[in-house]
C-alpha positions as CSV (number, residue, x, y, z in Angstrom):
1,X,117.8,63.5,92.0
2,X,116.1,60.1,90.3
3,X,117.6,58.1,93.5
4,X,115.3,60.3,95.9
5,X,112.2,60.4,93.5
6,X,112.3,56.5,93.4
7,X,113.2,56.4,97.5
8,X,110.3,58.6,98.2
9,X,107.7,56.8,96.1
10,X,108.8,53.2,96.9
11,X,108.7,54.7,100.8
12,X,105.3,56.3,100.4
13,X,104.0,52.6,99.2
14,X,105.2,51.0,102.4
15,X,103.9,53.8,104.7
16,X,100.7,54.2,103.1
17,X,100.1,50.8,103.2
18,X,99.0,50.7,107.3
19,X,99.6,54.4,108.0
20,X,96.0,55.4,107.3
21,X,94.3,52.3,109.2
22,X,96.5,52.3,113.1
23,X,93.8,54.2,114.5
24,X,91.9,50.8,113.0
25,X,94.6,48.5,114.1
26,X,94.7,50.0,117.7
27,X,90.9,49.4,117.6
28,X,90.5,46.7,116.6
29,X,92.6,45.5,119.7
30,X,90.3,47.3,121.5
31,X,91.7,50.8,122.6
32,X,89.8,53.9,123.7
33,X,89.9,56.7,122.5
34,X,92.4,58.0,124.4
35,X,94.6,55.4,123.7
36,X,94.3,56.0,119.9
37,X,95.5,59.1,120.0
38,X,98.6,58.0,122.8
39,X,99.1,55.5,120.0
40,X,99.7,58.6,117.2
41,X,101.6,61.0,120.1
42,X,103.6,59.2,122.3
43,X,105.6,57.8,119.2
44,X,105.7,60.9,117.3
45,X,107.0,62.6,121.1
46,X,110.1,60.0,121.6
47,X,111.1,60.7,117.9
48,X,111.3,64.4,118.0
49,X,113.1,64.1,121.6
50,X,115.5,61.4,119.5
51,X,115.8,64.0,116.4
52,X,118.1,66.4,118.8
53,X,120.4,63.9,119.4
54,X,120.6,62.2,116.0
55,X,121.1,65.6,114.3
56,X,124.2,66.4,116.4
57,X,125.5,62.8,114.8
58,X,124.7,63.6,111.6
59,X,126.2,66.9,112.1
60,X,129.7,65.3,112.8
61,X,129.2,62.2,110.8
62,X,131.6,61.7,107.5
63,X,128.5,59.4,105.8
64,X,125.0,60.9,106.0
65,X,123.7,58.6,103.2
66,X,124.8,55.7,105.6
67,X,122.6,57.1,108.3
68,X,119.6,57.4,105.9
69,X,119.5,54.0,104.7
70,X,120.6,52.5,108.6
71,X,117.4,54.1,109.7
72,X,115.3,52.7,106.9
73,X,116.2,49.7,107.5
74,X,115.5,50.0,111.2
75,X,111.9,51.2,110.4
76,X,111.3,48.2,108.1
77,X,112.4,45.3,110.6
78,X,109.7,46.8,113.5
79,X,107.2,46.1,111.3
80,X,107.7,42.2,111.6
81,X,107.5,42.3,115.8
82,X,104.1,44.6,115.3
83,X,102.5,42.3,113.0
84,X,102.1,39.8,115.7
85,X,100.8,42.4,118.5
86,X,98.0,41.3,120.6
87,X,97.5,44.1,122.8
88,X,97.1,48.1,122.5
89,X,99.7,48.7,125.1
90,X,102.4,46.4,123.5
91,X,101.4,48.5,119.8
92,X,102.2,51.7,121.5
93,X,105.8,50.5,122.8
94,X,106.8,48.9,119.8
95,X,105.9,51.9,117.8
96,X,107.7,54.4,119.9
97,X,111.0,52.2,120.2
98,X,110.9,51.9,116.1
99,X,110.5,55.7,116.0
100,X,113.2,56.5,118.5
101,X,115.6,54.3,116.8
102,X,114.2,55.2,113.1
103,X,114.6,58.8,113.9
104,X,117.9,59.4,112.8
105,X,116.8,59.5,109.3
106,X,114.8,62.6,109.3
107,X,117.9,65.1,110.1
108,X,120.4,63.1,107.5
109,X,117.8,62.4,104.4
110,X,117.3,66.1,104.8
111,X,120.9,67.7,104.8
112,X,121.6,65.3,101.9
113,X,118.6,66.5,100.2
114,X,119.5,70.3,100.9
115,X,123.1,69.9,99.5
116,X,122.1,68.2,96.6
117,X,119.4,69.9,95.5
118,X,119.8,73.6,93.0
119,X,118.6,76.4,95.2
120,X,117.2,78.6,92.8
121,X,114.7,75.7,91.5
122,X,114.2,74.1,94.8
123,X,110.3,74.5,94.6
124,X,110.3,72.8,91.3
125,X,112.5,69.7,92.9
126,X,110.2,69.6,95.8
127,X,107.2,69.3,93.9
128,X,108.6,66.7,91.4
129,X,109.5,64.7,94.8
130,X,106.1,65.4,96.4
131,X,104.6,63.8,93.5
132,X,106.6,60.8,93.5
133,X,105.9,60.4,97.1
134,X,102.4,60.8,96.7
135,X,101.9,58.8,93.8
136,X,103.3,55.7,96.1
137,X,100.6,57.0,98.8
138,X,98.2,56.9,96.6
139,X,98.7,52.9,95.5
140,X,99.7,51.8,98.6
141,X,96.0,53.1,100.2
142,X,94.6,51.6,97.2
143,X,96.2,48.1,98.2
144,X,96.6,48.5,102.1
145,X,92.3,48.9,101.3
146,X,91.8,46.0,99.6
147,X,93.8,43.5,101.7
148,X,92.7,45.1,104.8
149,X,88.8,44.9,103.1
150,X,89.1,41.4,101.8
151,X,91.4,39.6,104.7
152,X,91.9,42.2,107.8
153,X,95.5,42.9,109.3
154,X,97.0,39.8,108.2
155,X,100.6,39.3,108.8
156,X,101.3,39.5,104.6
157,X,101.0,43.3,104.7
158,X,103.5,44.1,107.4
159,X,105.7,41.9,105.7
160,X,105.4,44.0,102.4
161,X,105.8,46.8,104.3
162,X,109.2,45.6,105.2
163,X,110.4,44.8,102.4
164,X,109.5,47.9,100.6
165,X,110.8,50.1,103.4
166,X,114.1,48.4,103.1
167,X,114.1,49.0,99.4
168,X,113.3,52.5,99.2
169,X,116.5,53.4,101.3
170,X,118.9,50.7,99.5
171,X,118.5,53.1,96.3
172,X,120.4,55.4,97.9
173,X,123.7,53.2,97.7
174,X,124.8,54.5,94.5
175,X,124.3,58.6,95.7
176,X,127.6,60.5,95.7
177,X,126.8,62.7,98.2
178,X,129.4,66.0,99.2
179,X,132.0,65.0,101.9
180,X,132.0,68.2,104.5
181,X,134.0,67.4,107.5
182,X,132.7,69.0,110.7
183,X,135.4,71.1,112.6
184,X,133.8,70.5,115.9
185,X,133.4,67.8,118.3
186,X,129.9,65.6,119.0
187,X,130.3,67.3,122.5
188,X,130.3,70.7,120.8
189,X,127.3,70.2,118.6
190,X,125.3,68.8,121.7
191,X,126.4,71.5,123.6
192,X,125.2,74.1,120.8
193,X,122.2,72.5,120.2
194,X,120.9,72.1,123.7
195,X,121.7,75.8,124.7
196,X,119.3,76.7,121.9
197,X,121.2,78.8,119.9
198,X,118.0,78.9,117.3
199,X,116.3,81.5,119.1
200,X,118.6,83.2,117.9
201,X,117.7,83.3,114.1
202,X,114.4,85.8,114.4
203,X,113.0,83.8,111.2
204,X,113.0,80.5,112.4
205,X,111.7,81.7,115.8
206,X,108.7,82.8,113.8
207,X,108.5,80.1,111.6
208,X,108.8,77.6,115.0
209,X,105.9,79.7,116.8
210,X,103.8,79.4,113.6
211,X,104.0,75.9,112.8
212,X,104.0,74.7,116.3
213,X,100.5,76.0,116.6
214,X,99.4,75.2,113.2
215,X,100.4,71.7,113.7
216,X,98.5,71.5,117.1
217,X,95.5,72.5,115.2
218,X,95.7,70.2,112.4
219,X,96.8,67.2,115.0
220,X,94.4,67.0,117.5
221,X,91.5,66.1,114.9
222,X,94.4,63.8,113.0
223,X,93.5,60.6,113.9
224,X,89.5,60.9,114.2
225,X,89.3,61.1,110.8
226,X,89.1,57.7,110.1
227,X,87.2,56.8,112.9
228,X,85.0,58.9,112.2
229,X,84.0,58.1,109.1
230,X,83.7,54.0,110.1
231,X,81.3,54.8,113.3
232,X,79.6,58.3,112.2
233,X,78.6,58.7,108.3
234,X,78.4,54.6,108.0
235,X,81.3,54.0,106.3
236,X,84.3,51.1,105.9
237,X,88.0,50.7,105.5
238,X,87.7,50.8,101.7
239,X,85.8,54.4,102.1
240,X,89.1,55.4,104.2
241,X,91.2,54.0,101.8
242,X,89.3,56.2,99.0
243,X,89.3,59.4,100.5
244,X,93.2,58.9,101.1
245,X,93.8,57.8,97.3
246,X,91.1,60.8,96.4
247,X,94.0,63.2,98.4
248,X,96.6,61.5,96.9
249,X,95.7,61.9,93.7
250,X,95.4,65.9,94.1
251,X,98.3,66.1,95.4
252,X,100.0,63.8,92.4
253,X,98.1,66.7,90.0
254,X,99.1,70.2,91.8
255,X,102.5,69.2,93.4
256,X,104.7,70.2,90.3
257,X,102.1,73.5,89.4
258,X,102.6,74.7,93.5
259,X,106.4,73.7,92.9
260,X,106.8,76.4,90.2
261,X,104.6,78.7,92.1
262,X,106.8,79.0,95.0
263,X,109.7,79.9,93.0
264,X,107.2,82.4,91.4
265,X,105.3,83.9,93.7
266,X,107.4,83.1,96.9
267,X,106.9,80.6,100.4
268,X,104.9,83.5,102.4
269,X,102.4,84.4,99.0
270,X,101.6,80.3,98.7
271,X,101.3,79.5,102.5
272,X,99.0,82.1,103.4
273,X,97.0,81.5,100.1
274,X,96.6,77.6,100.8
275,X,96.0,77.9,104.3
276,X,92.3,79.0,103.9
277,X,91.0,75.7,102.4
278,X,92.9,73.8,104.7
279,X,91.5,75.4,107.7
280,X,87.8,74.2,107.1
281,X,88.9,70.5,106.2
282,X,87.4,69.4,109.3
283,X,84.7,71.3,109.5
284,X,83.2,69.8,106.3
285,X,83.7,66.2,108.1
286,X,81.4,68.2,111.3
287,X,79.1,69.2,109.2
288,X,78.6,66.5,106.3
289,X,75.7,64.0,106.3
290,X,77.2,62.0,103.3
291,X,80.7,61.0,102.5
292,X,80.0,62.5,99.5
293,X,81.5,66.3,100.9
294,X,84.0,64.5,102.2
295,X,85.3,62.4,99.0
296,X,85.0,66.0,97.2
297,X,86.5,68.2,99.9
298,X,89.6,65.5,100.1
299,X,90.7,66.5,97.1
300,X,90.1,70.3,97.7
301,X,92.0,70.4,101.1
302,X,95.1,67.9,99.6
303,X,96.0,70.2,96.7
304,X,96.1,73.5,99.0
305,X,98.3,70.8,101.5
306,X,100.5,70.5,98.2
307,X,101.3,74.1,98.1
308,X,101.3,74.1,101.9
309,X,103.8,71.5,102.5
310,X,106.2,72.6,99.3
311,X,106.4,76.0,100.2
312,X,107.3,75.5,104.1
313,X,109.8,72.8,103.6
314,X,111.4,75.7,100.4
315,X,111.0,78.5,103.2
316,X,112.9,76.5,105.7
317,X,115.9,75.7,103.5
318,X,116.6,79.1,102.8
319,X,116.6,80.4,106.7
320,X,118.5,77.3,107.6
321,X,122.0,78.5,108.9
322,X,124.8,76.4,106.7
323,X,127.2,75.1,109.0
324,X,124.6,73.7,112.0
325,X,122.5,72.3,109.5
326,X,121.2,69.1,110.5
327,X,121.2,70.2,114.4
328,X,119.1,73.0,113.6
329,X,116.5,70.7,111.5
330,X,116.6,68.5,114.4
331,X,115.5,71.3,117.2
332,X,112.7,72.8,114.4
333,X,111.4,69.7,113.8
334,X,111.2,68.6,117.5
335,X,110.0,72.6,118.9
336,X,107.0,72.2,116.1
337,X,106.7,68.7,116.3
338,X,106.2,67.9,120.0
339,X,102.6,70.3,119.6
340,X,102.1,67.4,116.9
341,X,102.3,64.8,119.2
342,X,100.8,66.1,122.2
343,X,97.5,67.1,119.7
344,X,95.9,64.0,119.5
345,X,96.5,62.9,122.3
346,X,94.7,66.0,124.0
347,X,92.2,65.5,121.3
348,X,91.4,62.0,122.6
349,X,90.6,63.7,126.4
350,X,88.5,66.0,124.1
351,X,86.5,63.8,122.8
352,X,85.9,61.1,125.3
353,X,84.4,63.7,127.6
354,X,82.4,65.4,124.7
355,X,82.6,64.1,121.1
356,X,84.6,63.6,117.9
357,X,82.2,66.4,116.2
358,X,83.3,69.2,118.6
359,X,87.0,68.4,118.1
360,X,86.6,69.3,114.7
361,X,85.1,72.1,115.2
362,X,88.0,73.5,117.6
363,X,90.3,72.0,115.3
364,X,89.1,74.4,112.9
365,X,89.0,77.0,114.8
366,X,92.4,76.9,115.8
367,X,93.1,76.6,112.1
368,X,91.7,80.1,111.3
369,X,94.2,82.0,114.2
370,X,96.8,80.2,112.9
371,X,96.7,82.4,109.9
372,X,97.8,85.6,112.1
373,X,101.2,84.0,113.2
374,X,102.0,83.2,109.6
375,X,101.7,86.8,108.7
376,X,104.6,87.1,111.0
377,X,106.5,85.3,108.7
378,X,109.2,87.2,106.7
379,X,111.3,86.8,103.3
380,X,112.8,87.8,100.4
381,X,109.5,87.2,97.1
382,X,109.8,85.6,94.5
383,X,110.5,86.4,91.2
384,X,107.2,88.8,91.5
385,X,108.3,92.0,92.6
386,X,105.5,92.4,94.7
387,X,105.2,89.3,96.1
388,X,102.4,89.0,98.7
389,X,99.7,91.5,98.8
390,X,99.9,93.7,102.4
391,X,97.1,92.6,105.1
392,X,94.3,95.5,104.9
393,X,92.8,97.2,107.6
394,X,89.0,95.5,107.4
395,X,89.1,92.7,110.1
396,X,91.4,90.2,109.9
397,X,92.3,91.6,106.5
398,X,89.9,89.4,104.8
399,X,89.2,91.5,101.5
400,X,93.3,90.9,101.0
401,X,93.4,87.6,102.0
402,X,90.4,86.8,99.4
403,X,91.8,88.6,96.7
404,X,95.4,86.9,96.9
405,X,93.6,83.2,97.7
406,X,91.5,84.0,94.6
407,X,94.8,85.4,91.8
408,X,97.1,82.2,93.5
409,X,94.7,79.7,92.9
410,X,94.1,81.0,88.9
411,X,97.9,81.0,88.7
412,X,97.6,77.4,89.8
413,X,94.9,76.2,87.4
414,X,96.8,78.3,84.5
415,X,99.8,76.6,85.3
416,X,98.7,73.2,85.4
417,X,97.3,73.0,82.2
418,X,100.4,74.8,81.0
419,X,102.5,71.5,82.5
420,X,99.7,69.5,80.8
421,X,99.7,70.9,77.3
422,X,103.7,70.7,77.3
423,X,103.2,67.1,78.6
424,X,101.1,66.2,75.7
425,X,103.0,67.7,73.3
């Protein structure tokens, strides 16, 4: 697995490096609110629409490493066009074309990953590549901060960008990855894929309706963040930078700890347990009068995203169906993603016709309800018999929900000093 933990750090420096500042870049060329979030939505729209059709190649395609580092490499180059952008318009077509085109290596990195990772550690590998990934997010904030503090968006860092994009990918060369002819045609696959034969797998159904709307929740605050921090509690692009290197860093600690936990505890126990903290993430932004709550909430809300995002992508392995693989990753990850991209977008209209403030505070909302469609979800628990304490009959089963948030998160501190001890040792 060394070739995808040096890919996913080596691609986390390149997207870290600009990812947190667009919603700068598209300001700075003078784009409305609105417009910041079309710039974050109507990409993010095209290449989830793209994803269908790219996993029905990958489906029938002999190479699938091929198609991961072709995509790469297509991601890189579009950086060099957007570097000399003038105009918030021309930003938001290049962007969409690089992810339409770029798209194809979500479904194929992903089947790869799948069939070459163990199943019964799979939480473990995740969190060891989590790490790695955020441990390049972390120093590419750091140095997208500093050159974007000392000289603004020079051309020199979307030229680095390339060139690390086109690196992490190239490692990938020298995986032997598990030849697995398809017996059906691309017309077949598209066929199958189209007529939504998902539906019929009652577990992703739920786990579609539950991330769809979780995702709306988180996304239509997602790119006020930053902008709300430069223009509302006085701050600058090195504060932005910080509070991304302050997640980063959580996530860097707890990623391996939540890893082990899921294979422990099981998805549904570690999901339900981290989505509390991350529901008030923007309401501490509403309500703070200091970056100070916010620099100390970062790293709250980015561990309980570690156990978040480990656990779903674990939980979504297991109810994947093994021969439509890569189509089916294509339709989940366009049904929950489109809510994604339509978020900020709608948050935009939100906020231009009342404020940035109140967006968080529906955000957050939305956050809290998403917890009842997660409760739908269902699987086999981990190696703990009991798995995930039963919702109680008190309103919204809060005593239950308390007393599992509290025993997961002491599992997590005792664990990660466990991995530290053996560590120095």
């Amino acid at each position: 697995m060394k070739h995808f933990y040096v890919s996913s750090f080596v691609q986390g420096l390149a997207e870290e490096l600009i990812a947190p500042f667009i919603p700068l870049f598209a300001l700075s060329l003078g784009a409305t609110k609105t417009l910041i979030g079309l710039v974050s939505s109507l990409p993010n729209i095209t290449g989830l629409l793209s994803q269908v059709l790219w996993g029905s190649v990958v489906e029938i395609a002999k190479n699938r490493k091929f198609l991961v580092i072709l995509g790469g490499i297509v991601w890189s180059l579009f950086w060099i066009p957007i570097s000399f952008v003038k105009e918030v318009y021309t930003l938001i077509i290049l962007l969409t074309l690089q992810s339409i085109l770029s798209s194809i290596t979500v479904p194929a990195w992903t089947i790869m990953f799948i069939q070459l990772s163990p199943k019964y550690r799979r939480g473990e590998v995740i969190g060891n590549l989590n790490t790695a990934s955020s441990l390049g997010y972390f120093v590419g904030s750091m140095i997208g901060g500093l050159i974007l503090r000392q000289f603004g968006f020079v051309y020199f860092i979307f030229y680095m960008i390339c060139f690390l994009g086109i690196i992490s990918k190239i490692v990938f060369i020298h995986v032997e990855e598990p030849v697995i002819l398809s017996t059906r045609s691309f017309k077949e696959v598209l066929k199958s894929t189209f007529s939504l034969e998902i539906t019929k797998n009652k577990k992703m159904v739920n786990l579609i309706g539950a991330i769809a709307f979780l995702n709306f929740s988180v996304s239509i605050a997602g790119p006020f963040f930053s902008v709300y921090i430069v223009k509302n509690l006085g701050g600058s692009i090195m504060d932005v930078a910080i509070i991304s290197a302050i997640g980063f860093i959580s996530r860097i600690i707890f990623y391996r700890p939540w890893g082990s936990l899921v294979d422990y505890l099981g998805t549904r126990t570690v999901m339900l347990s981290c989505i509390i903290p991350i529901s008030f993430y923007p309401f501490v932004y509403a309500i703070s009068n200091s970056l100070v709550w916010v620099y100390l909430y970062a790293f709250i809300g980015q561990a309980s995203w570690a156990g978040f995002d480990t656990a779903l992508f674990v939980y979504l392995s297991h109810i994947l169906p093994h021969e439509k693989g890569s189509s089916s990753i294509a339709m989940y990850n366009m049904l929950t993603g489109l809510s994604s991209a339509v978020a900020p977008f709608v948050g935009g209209m939100v906020a231009e016709f009342t404020s940035i403030w109140f967006v968080f505070i529906l955000s957050t909302l939305l956050r809290i309800i998403s917890m009842r469609f997660l409760d739908g979800l269902e699987e086999k628990v981990g190696l703990r018999s009991e798995g995930m304490a039963k919702i109680g009959p008190e309103p919204f089963g809060l005593i239950s929900r308390v007393q599992t948030f509290i025993s997961t998160y002491f599992l997590l501190i005792e664990k990660t000093l466990e991995l530290k001890k053996r560590r120095s040792t």
